[in-house]
C-alpha positions as CSV (number, residue, x, y, z in Angstrom):
1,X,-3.6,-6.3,5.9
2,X,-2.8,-3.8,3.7
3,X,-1.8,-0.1,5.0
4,X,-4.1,2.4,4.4
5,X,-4.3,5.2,1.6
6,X,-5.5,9.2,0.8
7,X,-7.2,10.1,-2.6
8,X,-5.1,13.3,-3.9
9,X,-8.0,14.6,-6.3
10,X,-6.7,15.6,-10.1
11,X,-8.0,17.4,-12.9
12,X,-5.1,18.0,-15.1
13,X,-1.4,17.5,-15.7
14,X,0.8,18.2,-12.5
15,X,2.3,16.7,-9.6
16,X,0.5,14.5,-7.4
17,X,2.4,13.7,-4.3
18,X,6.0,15.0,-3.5
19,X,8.2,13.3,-1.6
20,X,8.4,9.3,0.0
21,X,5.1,7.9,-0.8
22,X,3.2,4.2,-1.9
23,X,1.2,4.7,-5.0
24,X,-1.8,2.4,-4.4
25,X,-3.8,3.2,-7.4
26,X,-6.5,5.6,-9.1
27,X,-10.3,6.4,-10.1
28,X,-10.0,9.0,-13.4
29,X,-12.5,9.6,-15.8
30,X,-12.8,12.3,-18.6
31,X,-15.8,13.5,-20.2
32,X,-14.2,14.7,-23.5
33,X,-11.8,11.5,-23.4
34,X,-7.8,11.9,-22.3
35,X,-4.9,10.3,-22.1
36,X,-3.1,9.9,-19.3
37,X,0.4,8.9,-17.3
38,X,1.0,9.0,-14.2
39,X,4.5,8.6,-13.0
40,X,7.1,7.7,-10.4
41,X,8.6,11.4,-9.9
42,X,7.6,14.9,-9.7
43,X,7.7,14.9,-13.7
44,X,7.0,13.1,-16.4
45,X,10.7,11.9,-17.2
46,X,10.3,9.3,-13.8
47,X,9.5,5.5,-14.6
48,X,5.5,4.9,-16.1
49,X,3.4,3.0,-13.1
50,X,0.3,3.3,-15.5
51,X,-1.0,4.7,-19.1
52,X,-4.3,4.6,-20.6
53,X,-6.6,6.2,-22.6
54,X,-10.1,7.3,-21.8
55,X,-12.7,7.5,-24.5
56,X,-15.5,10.1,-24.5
57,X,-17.2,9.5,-21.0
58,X,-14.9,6.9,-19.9
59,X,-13.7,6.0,-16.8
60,X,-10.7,3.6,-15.2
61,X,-10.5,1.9,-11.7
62,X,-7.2,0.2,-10.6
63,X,-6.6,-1.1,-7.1
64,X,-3.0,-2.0,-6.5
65,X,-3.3,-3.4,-3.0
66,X,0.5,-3.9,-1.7
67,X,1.1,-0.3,-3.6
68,X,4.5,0.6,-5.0
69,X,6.9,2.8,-3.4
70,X,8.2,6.2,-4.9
71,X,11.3,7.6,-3.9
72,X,11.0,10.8,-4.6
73,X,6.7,11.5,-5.2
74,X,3.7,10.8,-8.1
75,X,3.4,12.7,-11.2
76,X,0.1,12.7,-13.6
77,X,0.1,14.0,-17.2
78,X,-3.2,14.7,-19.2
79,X,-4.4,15.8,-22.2
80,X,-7.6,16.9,-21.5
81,X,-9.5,17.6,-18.4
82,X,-9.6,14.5,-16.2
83,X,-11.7,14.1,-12.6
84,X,-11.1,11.5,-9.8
85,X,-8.2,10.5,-8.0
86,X,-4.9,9.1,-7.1
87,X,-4.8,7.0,-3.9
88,X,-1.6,7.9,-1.9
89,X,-0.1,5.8,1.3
């Protein structure tokens, strides 16, 4: 069974989670369209765990059910206004 995770709501570009911590995934969607990194770190110079790009009303879903650890936290970077979440064991 797989542990349990929080969402972290996001809107922009900043730091998610800082500190130990199992990325397990996101909901993020964009009504003007944005694209966006989210990283292993507490900037955006850590290693990529995902990148995509929302169109105009889009919307992404990723489960990542046995997560993936982060040393030292979870960065996101955007360039336009986002909404959802990053789930955070």
């Amino acid at each position: 069974m797989t542990a349990q995770s929080s969402p972290v709501s996001v809107a922009a570009t900043g730091t998610v989670q800082t500190g130990s911590c199992t990325y397990r995934g996101f909901s993020i969607g964009s009504t003007a369209g944005a694209a966006v990194v989210i990283y292993d770190g507490t900037s955006a110079a850590g290693t990529i765990l995902a990148s995509f790009t929302l169109a105009a009303a889009g919307f992404q879903h990723v489960d990542i059910a046995d997560g993936t650890r982060c040393a030292t936290g979870i960065h996101l970077t955007a360039t336009a206004a986002i909404q959802g979440h990053v789930r955070v064991g």
